[in-house]
KEKE-3310 file (N, C-alpha, C; in steps of 0.2 Angstrom, whole numbers, plus 5000, padded with zeros to 4 digits):
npx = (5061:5067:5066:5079:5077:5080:5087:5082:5068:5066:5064:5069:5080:5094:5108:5114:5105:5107:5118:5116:5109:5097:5091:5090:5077:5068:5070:5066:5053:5051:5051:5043:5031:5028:5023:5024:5014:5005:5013:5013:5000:5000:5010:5007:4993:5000:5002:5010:5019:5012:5006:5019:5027:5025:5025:5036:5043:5034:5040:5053:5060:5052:5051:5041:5030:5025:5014:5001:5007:5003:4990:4985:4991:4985:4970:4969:4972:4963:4950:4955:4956:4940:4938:4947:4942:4930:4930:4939:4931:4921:4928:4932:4920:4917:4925:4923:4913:4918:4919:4931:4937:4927:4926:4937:4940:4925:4932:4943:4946:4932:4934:4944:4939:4928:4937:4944:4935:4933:4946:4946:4934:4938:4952:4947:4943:4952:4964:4965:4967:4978:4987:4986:4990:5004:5018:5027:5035:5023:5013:4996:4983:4980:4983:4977:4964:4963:4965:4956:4943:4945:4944:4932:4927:4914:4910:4909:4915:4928:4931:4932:4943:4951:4953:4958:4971:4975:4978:4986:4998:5003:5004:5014:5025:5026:5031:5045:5049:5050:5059:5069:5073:5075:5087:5094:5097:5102:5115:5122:5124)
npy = (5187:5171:5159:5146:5128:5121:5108:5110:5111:5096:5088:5076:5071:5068:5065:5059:5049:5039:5033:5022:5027:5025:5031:5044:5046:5037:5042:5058:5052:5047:5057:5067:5060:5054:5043:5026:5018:5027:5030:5019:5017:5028:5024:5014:5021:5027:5027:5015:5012:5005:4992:4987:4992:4996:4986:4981:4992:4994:4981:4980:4992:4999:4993:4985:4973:4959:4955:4963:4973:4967:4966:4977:4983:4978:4979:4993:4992:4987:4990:5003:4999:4997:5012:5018:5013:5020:5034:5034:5028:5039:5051:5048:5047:5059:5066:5060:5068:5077:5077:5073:5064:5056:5052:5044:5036:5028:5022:5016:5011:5005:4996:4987:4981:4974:4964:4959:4952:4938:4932:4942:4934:4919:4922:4931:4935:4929:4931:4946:4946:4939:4949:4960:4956:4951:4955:4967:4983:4991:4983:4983:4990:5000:5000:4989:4995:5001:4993:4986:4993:4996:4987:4982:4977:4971:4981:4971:4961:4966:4971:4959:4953:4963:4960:4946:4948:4957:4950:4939:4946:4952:4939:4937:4947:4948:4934:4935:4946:4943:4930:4938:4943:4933:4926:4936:4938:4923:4925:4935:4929)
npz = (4968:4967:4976:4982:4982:4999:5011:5022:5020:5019:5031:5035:5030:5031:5028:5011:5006:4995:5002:5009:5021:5029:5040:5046:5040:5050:5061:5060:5059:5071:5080:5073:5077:5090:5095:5093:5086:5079:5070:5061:5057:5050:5039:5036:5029:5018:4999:4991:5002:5011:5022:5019:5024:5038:5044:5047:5050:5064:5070:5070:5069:5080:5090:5096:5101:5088:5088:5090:5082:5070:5069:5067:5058:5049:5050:5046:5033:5026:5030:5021:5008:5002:5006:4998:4983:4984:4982:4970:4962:4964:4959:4947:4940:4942:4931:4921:4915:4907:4891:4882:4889:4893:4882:4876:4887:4885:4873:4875:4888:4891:4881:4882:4894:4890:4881:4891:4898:4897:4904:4917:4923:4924:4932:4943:4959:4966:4957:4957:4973:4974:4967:4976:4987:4983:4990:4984:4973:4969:4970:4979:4990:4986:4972:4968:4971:4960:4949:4951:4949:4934:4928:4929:4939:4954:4969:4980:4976:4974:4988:4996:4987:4994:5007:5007:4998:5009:5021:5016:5012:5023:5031:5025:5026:5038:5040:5037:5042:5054:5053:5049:5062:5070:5063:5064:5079:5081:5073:5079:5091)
capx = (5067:5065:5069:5082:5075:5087:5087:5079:5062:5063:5069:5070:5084:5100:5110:5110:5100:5111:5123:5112:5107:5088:5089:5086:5069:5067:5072:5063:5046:5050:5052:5036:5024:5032:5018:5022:5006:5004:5018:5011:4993:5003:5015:4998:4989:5005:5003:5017:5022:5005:5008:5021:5031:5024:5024:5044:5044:5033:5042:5061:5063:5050:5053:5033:5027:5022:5006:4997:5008:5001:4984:4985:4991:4980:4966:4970:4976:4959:4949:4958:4952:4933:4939:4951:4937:4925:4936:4940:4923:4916:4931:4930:4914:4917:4930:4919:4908:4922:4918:4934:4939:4921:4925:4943:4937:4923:4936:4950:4945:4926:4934:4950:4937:4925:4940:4948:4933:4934:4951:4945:4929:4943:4954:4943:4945:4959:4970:4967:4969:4987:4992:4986:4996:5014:5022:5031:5032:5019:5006:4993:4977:4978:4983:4972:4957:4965:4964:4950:4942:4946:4943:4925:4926:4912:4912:4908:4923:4937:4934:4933:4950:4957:4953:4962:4977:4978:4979:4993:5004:5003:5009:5020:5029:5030:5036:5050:5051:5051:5063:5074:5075:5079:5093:5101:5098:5106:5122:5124:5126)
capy = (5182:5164:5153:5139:5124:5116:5102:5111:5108:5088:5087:5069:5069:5074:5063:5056:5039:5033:5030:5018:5030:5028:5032:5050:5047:5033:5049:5061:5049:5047:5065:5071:5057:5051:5036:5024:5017:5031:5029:5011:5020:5032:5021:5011:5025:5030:5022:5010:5008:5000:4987:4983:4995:4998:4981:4982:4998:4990:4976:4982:4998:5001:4984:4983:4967:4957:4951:4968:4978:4966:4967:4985:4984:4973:4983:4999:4994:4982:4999:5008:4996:5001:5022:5020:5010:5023:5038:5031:5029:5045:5057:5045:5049:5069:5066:5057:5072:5079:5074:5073:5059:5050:5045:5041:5030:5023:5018:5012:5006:4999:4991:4983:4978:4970:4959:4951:4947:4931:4931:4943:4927:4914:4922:4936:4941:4926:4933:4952:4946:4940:4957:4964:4949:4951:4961:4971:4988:4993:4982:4981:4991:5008:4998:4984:4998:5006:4989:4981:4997:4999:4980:4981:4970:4974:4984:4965:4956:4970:4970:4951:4952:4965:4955:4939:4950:4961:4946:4936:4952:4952:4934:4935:4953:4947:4932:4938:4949:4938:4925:4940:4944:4926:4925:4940:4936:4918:4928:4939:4922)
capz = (4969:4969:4986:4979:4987:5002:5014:5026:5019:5020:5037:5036:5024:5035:5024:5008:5006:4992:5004:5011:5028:5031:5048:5045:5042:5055:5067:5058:5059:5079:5083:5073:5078:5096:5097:5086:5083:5076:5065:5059:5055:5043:5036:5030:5024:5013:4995:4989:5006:5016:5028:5019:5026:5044:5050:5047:5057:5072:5073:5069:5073:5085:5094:5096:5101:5082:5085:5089:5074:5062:5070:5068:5050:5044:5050:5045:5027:5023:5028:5019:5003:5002:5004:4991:4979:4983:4981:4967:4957:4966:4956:4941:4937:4940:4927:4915:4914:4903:4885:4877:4895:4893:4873:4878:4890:4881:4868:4879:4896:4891:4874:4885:4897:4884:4879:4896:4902:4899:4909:4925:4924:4926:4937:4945:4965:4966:4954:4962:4979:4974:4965:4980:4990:4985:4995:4978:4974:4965:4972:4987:4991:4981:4964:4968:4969:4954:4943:4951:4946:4928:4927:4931:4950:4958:4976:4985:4973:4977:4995:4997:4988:4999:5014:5005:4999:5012:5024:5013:5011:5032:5031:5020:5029:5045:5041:5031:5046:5061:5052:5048:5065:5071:5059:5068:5086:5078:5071:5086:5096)
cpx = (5064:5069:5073:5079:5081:5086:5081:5068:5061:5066:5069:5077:5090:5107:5110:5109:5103:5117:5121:5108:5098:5085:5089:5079:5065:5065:5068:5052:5047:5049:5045:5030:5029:5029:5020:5019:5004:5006:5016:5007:4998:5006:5009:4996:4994:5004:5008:5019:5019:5009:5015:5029:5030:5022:5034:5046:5040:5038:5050:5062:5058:5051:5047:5034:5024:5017:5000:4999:5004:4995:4982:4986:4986:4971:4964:4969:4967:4952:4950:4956:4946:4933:4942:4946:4933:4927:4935:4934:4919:4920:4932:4925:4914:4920:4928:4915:4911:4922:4924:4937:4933:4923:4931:4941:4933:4928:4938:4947:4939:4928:4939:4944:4932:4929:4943:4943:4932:4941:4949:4939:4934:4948:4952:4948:4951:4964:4970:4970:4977:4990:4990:4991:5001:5016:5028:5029:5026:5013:5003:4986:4974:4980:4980:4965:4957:4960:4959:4944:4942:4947:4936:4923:4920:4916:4914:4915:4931:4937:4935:4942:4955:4958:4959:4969:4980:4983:4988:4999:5006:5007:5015:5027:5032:5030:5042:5054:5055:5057:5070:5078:5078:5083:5098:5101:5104:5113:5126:5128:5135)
cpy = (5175:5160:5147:5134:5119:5110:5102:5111:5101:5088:5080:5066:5072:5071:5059:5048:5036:5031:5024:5020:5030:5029:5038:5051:5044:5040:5054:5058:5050:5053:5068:5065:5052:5043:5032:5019:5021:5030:5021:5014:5023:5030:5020:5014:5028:5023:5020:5010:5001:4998:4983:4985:4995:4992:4981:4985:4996:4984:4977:4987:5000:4996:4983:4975:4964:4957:4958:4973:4976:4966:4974:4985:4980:4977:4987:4997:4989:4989:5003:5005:5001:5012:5025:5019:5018:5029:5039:5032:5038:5053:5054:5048:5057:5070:5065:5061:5077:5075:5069:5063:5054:5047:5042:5035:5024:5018:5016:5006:5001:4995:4987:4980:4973:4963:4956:4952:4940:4928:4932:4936:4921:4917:4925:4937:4935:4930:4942:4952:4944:4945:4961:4962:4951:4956:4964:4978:4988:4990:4983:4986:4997:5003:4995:4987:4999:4998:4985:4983:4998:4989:4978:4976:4975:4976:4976:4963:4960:4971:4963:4951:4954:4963:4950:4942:4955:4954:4939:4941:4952:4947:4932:4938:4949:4942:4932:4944:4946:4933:4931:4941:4939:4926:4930:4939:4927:4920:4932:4934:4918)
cpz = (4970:4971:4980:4985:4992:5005:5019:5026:5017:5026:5038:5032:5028:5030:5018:5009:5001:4994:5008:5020:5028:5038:5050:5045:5044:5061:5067:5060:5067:5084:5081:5076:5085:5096:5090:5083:5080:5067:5059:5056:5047:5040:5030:5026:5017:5008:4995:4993:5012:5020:5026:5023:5037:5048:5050:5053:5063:5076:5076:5071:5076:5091:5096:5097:5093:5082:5086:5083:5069:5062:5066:5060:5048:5043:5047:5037:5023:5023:5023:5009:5001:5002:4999:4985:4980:4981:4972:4961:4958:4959:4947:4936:4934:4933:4919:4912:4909:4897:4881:4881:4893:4885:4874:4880:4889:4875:4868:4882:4893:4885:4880:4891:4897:4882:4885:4901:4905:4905:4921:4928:4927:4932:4944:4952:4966:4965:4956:4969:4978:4971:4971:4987:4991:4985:4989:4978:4968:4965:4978:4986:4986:4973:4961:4967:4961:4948:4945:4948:4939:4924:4927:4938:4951:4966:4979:4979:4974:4983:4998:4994:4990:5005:5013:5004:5005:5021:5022:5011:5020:5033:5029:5025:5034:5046:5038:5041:5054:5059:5051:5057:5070:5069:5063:5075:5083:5077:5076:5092:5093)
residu = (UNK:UNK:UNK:UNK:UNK:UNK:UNK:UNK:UNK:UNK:UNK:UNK:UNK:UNK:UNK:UNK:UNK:UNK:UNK:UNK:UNK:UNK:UNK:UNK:UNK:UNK:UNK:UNK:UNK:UNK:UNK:UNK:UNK:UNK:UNK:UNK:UNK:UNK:UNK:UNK:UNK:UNK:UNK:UNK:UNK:UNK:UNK:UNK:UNK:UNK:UNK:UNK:UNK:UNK:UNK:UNK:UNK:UNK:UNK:UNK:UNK:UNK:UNK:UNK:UNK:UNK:UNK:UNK:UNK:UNK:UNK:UNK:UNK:UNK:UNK:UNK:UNK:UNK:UNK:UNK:UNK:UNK:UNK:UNK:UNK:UNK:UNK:UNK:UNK:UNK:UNK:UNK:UNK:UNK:UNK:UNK:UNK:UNK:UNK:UNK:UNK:UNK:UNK:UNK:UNK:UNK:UNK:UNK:UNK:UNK:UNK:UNK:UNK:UNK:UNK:UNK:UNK:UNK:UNK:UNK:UNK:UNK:UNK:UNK:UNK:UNK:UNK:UNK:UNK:UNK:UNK:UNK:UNK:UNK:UNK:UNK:UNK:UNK:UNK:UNK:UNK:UNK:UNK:UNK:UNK:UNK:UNK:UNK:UNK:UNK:UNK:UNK:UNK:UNK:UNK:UNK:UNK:UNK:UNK:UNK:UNK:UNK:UNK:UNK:UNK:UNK:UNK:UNK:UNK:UNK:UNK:UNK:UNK:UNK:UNK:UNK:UNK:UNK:UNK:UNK:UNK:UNK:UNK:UNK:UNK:UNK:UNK:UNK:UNK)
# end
């Protein structure tokens, strides 16, 4: 007989989220990881949401002092660069050992990376460190590995430009963060 799936395997979901409730899994996060330093670490190591998620939650919902969250995120998520890149190359290769994935490859990726070289030349660890930069979804350290990876960056040019972006996604956040929370302290008054 087959289990229909309920609620009770997300427990962070007590009601729905297209009502706009995300404080079920605010709740949910506080209850499994008490520290939430802890919770900052994990947010980061989570794709698509990196730092750009867990300086929000240090700041705002955990009411964390800022200047050690972003500490804390910046670290963790610049790190997290270099394991993602290597990761990355080490299951690539596994991959490549499969015929039908190595001629693909060769046809695709090293022909596509034949032709914009001239571009990655001109704009190279700049123009990664800003996809890696704005704080959107679908950018920042796991994507940046992905395209820096499939762009040809060396190891030294994609972590010089996860430093650059991971540092400008940090500026950006938690100003975006701080000036929001001025504006409410402001409105409150």
């Amino acid at each position: 007989m087959r289990a229909v799936a309920s609620a009770s395997y997300l427990p962070f979901i007590d009601k729905p989220l297209a009502a706009g409730n995300t404080s079920g899994m605010t709740e949910w996060f506080r209850e499994t990881f008490q520290n939430p330093w802890l919770v900052i670490v994990v947010l980061t190591f989570m794709p698509a949401l990196e730092l750009r998620a867990s300086i929000p939650y240090g700041i705002l919902a955990a009411k964390e002092h800022w200047v050690p969250v972003v500490l804390l995120a910046i670290v963790v998520n610049i790190a997290l660069g270099p394991v993602v890149y290597f990761l990355l190359d080490k299951f690539l290769h596994l991959l490549l050992r499969v015929k039908a994935i190595d001629w693909y490859w060769q046809r695709t990726i090293v022909k596509t990376q034949k032709k914009i070289h001239p571009l990655v030349e001109k704009y190279g660890t700049w123009g990664l460190a800003a996809f890696i930069g704005v704080p959107l979804p679908g950018s920042g350290v796991y994507s940046g590995a992905f395209g820096g990876y499939l762009l040809g960056f060396s190891r030294r040019d994609f972590y010089l430009a996860t430093v650059l972006g991971v540092l400008a996604a940090a500026a950006i956040v938690t100003a975006l963060c701080l000036t929001g929370v001025q504006i409410g302290l402001f409105l409150k008054t």
